[in-house]
C-alpha positions in Angstrom: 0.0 0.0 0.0 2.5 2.4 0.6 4.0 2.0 -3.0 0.8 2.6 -4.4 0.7 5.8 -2.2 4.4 7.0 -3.3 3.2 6.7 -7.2 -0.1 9.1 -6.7 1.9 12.1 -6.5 3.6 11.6 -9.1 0.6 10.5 -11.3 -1.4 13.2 -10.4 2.0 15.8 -11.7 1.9 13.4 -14.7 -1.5 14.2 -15.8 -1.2 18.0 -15.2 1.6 17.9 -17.3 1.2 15.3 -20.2 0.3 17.2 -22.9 3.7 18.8 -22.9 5.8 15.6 -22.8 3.3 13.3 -24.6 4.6 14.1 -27.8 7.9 11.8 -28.6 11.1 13.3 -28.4 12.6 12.1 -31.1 10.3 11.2 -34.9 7.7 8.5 -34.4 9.3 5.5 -36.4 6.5 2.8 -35.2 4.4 1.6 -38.4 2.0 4.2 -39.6 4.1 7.5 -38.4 4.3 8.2 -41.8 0.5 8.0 -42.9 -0.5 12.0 -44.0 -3.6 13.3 -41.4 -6.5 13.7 -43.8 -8.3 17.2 -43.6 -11.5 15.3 -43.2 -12.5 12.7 -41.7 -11.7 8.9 -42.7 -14.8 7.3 -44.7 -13.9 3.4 -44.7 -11.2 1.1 -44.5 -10.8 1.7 -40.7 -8.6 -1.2 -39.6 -5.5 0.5 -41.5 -2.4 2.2 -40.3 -3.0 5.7 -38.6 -1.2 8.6 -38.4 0.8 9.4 -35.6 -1.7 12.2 -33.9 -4.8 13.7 -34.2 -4.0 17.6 -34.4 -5.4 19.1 -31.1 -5.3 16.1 -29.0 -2.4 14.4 -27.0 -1.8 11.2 -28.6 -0.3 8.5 -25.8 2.0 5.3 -25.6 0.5 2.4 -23.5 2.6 3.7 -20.1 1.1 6.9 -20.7 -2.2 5.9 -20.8 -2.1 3.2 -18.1 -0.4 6.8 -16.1 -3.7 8.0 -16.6 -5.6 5.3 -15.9 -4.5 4.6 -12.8 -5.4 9.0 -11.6 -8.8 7.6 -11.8 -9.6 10.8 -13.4 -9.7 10.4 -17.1 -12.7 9.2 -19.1 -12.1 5.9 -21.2 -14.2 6.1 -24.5 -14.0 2.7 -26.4 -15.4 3.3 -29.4 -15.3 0.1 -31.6 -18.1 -1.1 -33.4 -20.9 -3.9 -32.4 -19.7 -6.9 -34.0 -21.7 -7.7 -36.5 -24.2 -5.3 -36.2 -25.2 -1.4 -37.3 -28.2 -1.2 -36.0 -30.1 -1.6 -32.5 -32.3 -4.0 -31.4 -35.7 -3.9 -29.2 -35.8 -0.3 -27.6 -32.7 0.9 -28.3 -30.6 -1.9 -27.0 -28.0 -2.7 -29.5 -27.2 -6.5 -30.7 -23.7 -7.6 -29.6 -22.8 -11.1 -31.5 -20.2 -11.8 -28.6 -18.7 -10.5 -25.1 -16.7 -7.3 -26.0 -13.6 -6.7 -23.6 -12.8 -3.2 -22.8 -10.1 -1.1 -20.5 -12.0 -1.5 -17.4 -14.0 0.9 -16.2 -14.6 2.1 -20.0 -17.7 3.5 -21.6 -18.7 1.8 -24.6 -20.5 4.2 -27.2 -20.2 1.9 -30.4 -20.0 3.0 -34.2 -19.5 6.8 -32.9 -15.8 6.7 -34.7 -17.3 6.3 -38.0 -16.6 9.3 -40.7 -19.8 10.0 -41.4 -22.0 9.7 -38.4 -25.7 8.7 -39.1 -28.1 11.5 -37.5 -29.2 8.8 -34.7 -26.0 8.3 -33.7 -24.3 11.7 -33.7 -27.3 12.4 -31.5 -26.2 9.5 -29.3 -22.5 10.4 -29.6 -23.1 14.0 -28.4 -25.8 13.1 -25.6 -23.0 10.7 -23.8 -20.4 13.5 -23.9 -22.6 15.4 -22.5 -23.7 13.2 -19.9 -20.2 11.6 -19.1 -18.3 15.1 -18.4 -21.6 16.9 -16.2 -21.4 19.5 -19.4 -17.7 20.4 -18.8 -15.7 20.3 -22.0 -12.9 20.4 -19.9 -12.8 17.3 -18.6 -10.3 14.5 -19.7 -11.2 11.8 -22.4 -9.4 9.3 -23.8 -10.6 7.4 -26.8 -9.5 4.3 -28.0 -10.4 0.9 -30.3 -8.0 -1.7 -31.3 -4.8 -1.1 -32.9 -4.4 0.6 -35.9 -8.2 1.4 -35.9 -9.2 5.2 -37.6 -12.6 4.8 -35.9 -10.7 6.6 -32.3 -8.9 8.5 -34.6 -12.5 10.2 -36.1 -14.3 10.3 -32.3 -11.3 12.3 -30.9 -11.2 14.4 -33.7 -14.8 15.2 -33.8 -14.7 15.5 -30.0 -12.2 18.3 -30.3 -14.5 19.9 -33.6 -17.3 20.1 -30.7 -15.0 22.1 -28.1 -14.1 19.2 -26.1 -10.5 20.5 -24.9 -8.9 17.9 -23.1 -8.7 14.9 -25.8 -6.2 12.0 -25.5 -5.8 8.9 -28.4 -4.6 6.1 -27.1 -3.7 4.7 -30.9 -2.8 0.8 -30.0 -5.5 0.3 -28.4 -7.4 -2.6 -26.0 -4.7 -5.4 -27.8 -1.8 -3.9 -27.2 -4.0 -3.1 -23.5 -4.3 -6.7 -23.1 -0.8 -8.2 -24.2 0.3 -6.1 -20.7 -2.1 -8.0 -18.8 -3.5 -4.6 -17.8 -7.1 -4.4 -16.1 -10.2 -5.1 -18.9 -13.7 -6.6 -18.2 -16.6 -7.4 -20.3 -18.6 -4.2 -21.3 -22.0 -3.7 -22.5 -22.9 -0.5 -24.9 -24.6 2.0 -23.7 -28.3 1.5 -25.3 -29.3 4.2 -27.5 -32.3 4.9 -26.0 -30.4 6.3 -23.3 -29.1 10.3 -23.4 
């Protein structure tokens, strides 16, 4: 217990100051560092390599995001989609084909990282921000899907394009997450029913 105690200092300096060191020190060389940042949006082909940031947020490594994990202070968005499905089922409860595994203590808001957002779901997208942060665009997010996965990529940039401020990409996602043996459970999206 008192290790834990020693580290929650320095977590809590680590968050205050992350956006200033989470960019690498020396060029990005991991696979993707060189794919251009569209102006837009990405339409399709979402598991592909992804650029190394999303201009405006702080992108992080997997240490950097378990640091923030473990201030208990940042809000994990997992945004992958609902295998096998686009649509929801009976009143608004969407149809997951399997258990989906998530950071734990993650919100799932499925098919919100797509580039164009149907109106249903942009409504949803917007109404869990919302909810999630009590209003405040201040507060931290951090978004996230699997590796090398643009969906992320598209939530935190349109999370920034509605004056969310604080925005963090965790761009390997719940598999590199996993191969750490850091903490995951099994998640259930948030219906769509609900704001």
């Amino acid at each position: 217990m008192t290790r834990k105690r020693c580290w929650l200092p320095a977590l809590a300096l680590l968050i205050t100051i992350l956006p200033a060191v989470a960019a690498p020190a020396s060029p990005d060389t991991r696979p993707g560092s060189d794919v251009p940042v569209p102006d837009g949006y990405r339409l399709d082909r979402y598991r592909a390599p992804v650029p190394a940031e999303v201009p405006g947020a702080t992108t992080v490594t997997l240490e950097q995001a378990e640091a923030l994990y473990h201030t208990g202070t940042v809000l994990f968005i997992d945004v992958m989609k609902v295998p096998r499905g686009e649509s929801a089922g009976l009143e608004g409860k969407w149809l997951v084909a399997k258990p989906h595994v998530a950071i734990k203590g993650s919100t799932w808001l499925p098919e919100t990282g797509e580039g164009i957002l149907k109106p249903e779901i942009e409504s949803y997208f917007r109404a869990n921000l919302e909810r999630l942060t009590d209003g405040n665009p201040g507060t931290p997010l951090l978004f996230y899907c699997v590796t090398d996965c643009w969906m992320s990529w598209n939530a935190a940039k349109r999370a920034l394009s509605w004056g969310y401020t604080r925005i963090y990409w965790y761009r390997d996602g719940i598999e590199v997450w996993q191969q750490f043996d850091l903490p995951t459970e099994l998640v259930d999206p948030i219906p769509l029913s609900r704001p």
